[in-house]
C-alpha positions in Angstrom: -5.9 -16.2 18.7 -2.5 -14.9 18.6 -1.5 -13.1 14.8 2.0 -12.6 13.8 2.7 -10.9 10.5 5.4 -10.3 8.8 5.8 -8.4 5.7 8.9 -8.9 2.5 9.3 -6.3 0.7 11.7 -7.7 -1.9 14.3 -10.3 -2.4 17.0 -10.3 -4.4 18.3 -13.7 -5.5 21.8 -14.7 -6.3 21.6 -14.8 -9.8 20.3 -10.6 -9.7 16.3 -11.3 -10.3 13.9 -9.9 -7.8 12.2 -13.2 -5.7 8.7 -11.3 -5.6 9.1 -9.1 -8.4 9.2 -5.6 -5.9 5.5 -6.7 -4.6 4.7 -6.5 -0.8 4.7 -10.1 1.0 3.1 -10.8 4.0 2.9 -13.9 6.4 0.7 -14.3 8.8 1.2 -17.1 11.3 -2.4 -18.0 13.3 -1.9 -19.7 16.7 -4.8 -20.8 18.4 -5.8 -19.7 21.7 -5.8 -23.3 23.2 -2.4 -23.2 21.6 -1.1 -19.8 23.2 -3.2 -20.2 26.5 -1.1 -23.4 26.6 2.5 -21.5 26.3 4.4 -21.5 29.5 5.6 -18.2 28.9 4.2 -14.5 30.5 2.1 -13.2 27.9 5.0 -10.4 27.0 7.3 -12.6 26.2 5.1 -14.6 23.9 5.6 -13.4 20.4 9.4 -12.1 21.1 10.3 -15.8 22.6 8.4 -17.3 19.2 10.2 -15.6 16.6 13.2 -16.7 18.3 12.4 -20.3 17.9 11.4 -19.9 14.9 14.2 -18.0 14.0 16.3 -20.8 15.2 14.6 -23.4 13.6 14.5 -21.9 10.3 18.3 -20.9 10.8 19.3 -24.5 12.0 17.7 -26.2 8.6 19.2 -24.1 6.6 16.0 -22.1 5.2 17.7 -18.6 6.7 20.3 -16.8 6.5 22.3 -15.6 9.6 21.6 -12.0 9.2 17.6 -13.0 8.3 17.4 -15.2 11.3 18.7 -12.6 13.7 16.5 -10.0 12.1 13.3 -12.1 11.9 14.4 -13.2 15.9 14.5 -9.2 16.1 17.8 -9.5 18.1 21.4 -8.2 17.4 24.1 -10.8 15.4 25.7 -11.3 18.5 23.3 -12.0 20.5 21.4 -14.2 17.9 25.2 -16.1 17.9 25.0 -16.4 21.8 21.4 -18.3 21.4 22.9 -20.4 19.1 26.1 -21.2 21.1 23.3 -22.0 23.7 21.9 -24.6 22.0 24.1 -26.4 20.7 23.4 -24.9 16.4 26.6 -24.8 14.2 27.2 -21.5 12.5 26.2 -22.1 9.0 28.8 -20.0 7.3 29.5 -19.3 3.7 29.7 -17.2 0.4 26.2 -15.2 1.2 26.9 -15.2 5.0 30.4 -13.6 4.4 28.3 -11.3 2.0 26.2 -10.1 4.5 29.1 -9.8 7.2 31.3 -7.6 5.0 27.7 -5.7 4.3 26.9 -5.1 7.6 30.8 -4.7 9.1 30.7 -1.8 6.1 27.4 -0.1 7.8 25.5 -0.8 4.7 
C-alpha cells in the first residue's frame, strides 16, 4: 500500500481568520497495492508523478491555487506552468494568484 501524507500547518483565509485555527492537518492518501502494482510508472517516479496529477487536477477545477498546486506538485512555478501548457490547462489567474506572484516576485 502506497501512503502519501501531507501535513497544513495553517491557512489563512481572505477575510484574515485562520482555516484550522493554527492546528496541524494531515492527509493521508491510501492507494492500494493492486492499485500501485497496476501504475505504468518505475516505482521512483510513483509518488513524484502522483502529486503532479493531482496537483493538476486540483489546479484545473479550481480547488488550488497556482502557487499551492506547484508546491503540492513539489516543482518550481515555471515548470508547474510548462505542465500546464502541456496539457492543454488555462492559467487560472486573479486577485489571490497576483497576491502570491507579487509575494513570491518580493522573496517573501
Amino acid at each position: 500500500m502506497l501512503r502519501v501524507t501531507y501535513r497544513l500547518l495553517s491557512t489563512r483565509l481572505p477575510n484574515g481568520l485562520d482555516w484550522n485555527q493554527g492546528r496541524r492537518m494531515s492527509v493521508t492518501l491510501h492507494i492500494p497495492d493492486s492499485i500501485v502494482s497496476g501504475l505504468r510508472l518505475p516505482e521512483a517516479e510513483v509518488e513524484p508523478r502522483l502529486r503532479l496529477e493531482l496537483a493538476l487536477a486540483l489546479y484545473s477545477q479550481g480547488i488550488l491555487s497556482f502557487g499551492k498546486a506547484s508546491e503540492l506538485a513539489a516543482i518550481g512555478r515555471y515548470q508547474f506552468a510548462g505542465f500546464l501548457g502541456e496539457r492543454g490547462i488555462p492559467r487560472q489567474y486573479g486577485v489571490e494568484e497576483l497576491a502570491e506572484d507579487l509575494t513570491y516576485a518580493r522573496g517573501e
